[in-house]
C-alpha positions as a Python dict, from the first residue, in 0.01 Angstrom:
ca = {
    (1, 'X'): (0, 0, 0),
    (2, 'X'): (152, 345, -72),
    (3, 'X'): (232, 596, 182),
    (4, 'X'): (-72, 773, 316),
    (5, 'X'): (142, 1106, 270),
    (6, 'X'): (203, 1059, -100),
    (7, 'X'): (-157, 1031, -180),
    (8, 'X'): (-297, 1350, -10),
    (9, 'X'): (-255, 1602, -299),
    (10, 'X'): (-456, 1341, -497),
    (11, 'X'): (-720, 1335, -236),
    (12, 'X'): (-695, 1735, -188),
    (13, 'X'): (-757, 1733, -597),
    (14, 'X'): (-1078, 1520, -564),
    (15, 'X'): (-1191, 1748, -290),
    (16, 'X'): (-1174, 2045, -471),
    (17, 'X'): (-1292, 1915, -812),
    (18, 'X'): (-1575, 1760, -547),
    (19, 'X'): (-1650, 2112, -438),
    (20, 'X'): (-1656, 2245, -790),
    (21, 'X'): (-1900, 2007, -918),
    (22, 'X'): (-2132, 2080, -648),
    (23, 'X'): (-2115, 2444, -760),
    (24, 'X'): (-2208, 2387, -1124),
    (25, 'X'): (-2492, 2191, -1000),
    (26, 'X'): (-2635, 2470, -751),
    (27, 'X'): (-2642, 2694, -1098),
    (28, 'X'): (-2740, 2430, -1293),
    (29, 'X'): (-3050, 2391, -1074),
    (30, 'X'): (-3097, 2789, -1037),
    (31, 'X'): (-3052, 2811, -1455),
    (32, 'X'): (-3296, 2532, -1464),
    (33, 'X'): (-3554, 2715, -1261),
    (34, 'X'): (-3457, 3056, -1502),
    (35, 'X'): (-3504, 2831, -1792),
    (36, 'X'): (-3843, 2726, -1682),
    (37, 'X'): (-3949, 3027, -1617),
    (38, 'X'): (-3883, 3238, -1939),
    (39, 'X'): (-3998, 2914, -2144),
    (40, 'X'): (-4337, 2976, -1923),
    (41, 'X'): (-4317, 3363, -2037),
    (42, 'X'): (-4210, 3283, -2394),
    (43, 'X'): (-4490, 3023, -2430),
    (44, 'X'): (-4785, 3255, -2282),
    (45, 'X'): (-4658, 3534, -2590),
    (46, 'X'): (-4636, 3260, -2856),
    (47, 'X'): (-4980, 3143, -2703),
    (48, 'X'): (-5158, 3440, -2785),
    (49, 'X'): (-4931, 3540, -3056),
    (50, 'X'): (-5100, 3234, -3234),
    (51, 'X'): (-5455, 3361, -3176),
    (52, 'X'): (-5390, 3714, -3302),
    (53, 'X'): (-5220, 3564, -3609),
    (54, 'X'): (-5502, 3244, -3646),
    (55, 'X'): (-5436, 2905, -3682),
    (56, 'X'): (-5398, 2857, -4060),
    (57, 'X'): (-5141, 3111, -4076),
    (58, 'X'): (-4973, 3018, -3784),
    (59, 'X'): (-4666, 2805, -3934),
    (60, 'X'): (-4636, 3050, -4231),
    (61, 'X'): (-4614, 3359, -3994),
    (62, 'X'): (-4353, 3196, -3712),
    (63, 'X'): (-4047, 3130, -3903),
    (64, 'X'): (-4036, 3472, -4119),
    (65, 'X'): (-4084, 3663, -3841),
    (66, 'X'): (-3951, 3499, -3523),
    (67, 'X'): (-3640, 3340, -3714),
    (68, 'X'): (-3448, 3377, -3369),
    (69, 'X'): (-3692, 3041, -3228),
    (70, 'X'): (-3378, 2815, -3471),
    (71, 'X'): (-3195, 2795, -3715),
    (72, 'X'): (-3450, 2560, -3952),
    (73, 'X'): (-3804, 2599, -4001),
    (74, 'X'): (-3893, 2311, -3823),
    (75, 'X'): (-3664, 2395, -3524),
    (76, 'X'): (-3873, 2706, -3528),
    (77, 'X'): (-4194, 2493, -3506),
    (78, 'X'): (-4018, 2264, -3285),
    (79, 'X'): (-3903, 2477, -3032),
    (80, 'X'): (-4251, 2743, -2977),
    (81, 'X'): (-4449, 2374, -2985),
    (82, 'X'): (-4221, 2310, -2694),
    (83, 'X'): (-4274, 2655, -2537),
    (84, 'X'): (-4661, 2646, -2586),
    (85, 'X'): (-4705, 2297, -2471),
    (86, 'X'): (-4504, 2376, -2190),
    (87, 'X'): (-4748, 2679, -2096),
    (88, 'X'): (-5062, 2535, -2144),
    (89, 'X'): (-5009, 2227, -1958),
    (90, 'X'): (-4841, 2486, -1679),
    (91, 'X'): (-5108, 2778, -1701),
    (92, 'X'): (-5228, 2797, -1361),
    (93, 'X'): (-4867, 2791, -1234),
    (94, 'X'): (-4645, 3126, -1293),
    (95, 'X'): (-4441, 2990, -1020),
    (96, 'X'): (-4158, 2742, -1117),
    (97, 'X'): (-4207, 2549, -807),
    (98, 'X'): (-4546, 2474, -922),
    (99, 'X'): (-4490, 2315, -1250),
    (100, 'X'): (-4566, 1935, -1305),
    (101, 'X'): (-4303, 1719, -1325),
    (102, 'X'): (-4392, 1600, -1627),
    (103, 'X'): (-4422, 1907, -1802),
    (104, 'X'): (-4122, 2006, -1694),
    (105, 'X'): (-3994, 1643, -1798),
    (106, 'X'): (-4090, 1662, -2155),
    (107, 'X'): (-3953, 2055, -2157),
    (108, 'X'): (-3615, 1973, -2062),
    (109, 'X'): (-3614, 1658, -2358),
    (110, 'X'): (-3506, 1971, -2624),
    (111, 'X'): (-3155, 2010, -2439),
    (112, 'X'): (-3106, 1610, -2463),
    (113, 'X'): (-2928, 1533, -2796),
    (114, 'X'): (-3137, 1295, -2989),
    (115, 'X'): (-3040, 922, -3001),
    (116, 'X'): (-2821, 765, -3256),
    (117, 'X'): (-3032, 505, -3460),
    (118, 'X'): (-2835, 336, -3652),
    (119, 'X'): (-2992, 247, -4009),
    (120, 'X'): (-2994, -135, -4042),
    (121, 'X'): (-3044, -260, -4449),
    (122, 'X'): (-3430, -339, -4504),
    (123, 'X'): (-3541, -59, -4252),
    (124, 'X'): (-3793, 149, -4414),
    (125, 'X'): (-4066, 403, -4304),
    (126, 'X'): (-4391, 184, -4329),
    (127, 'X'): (-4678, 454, -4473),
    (128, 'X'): (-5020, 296, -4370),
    (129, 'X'): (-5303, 312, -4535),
    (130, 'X'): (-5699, 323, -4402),
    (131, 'X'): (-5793, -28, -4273),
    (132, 'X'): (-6121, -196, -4229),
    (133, 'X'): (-6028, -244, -3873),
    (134, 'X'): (-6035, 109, -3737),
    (135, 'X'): (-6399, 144, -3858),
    (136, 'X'): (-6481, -133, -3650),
    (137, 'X'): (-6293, -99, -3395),
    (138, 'X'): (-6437, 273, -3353),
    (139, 'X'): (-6784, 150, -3378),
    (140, 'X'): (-6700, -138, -3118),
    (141, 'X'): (-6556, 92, -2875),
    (142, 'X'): (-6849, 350, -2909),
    (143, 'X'): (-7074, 18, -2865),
    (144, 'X'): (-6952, -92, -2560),
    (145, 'X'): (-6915, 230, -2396),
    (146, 'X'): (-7292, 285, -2500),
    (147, 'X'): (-7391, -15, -2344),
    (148, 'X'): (-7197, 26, -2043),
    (149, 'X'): (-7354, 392, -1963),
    (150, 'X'): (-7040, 591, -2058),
    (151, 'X'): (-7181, 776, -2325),
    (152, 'X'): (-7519, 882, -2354),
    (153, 'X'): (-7772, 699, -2632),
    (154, 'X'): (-7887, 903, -2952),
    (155, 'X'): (-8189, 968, -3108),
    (156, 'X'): (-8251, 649, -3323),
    (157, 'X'): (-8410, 819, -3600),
    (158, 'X'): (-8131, 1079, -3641),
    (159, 'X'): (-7844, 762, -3596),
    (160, 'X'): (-8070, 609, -3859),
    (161, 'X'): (-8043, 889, -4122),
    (162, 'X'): (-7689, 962, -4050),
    (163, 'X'): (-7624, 598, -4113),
    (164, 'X'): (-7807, 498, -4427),
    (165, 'X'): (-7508, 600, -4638),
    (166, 'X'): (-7314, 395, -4532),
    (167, 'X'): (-7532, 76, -4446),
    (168, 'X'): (-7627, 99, -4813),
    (169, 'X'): (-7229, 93, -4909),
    (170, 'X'): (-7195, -217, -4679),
    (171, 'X'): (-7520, -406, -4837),
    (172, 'X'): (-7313, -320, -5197),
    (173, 'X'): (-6987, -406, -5041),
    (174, 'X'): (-7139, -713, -4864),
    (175, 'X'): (-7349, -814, -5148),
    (176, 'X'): (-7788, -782, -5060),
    (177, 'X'): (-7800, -1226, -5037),
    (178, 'X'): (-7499, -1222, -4760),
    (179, 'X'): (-7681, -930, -4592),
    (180, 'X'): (-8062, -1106, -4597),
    (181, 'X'): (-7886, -1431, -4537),
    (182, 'X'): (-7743, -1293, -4172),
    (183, 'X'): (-8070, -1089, -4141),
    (184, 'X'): (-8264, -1389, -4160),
    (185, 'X'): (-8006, -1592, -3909),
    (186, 'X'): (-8083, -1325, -3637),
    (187, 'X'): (-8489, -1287, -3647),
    (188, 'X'): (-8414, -1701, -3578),
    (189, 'X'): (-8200, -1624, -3267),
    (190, 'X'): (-8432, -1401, -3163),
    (191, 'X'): (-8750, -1649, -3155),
}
């Protein structure tokens, strides 16, 4: 084992890089509260800077005339998203102490530098198109929750109007001798 003595300057060296990190994290915490708080500012302006300007317009206006939000177009989107978001979900809270963690959370995911993926041969963006499924599925999750007593029933003659459309699409889709055919199976259930 070395000498106790020869290691000392080492241990005085941790000490005070000890002491220095502790620093940078006290103003790392107080520019983290700063941070917070001007995004909270900056988001309430680009808030109602978006109403004044409308909705349509809104991604037209913001990067020719607040090209300091990035360097890109899309970091400009990017980064008042962030700022809005960030507001709205805060809007109750001016004070940074008050701001869910989440929020805060999902603010502080624009300083992270984004993950390398690495591009492995066959990977490809899969565009999907409109599927069957998510018609039915809709109309089987509306179904249950109107059986259950989540939502509140209809009026049956304006569900029936609204639907004829589209029942007479399905009876074309479906063919009229499939559609009597399962008709006819479920007035025999029924007796």
């Amino acid at each position: 084992m070395k000498e106790l003595v020869s290691i000392r300057p080492l241990l005085q060296k941790a000490k005070d890089e000890l002491r220095a990190l502790a620093a940078s994290e006290t103003r790392l915490r107080e520019n983290h509260d700063e941070i917070l708080r001007r995004a909270w500012t900056l988001g309430s302006y680009l808030c109602e800077l978006k109403e004044n300007v409308g909705r349509g317009n809104w991604l037209i206006w913001l990067p020719s005339n607040f090209p300091e939000l990035g360097s890109t177009d899309r970091a400009r989107q990017a980064n008042a998203a962030r700022c809005i978001r960030f507001y709205r979900e805060n809007r109750e809270n001016r004070n940074s102490c008050n701001y869910t963690a989440e929020s805060k959370r999902k603010f502080m995911w624009g300083y992270v530098p984004a993950k390398e993926r690495l591009q492995i041969p066959g990977d490809e963006k899969v565009k999907w198109g409109p599927h069957h499924l998510e018609f039915v599925n809709c109309f089987s999750k509306y179904d249950h929750q109107l059986r259950s007593g989540r939502v509140e029933s209809f009026d049956i003659d304006l569900f029936r109007r609204d639907t004829e459309p589209m029942l007479r699409r399905l009876i074309d889709l479906f063919g009229p001798e499939w559609v009597s055919k399962l008709c006819s199976e479920d007035s025999q259930l029924r007796e």
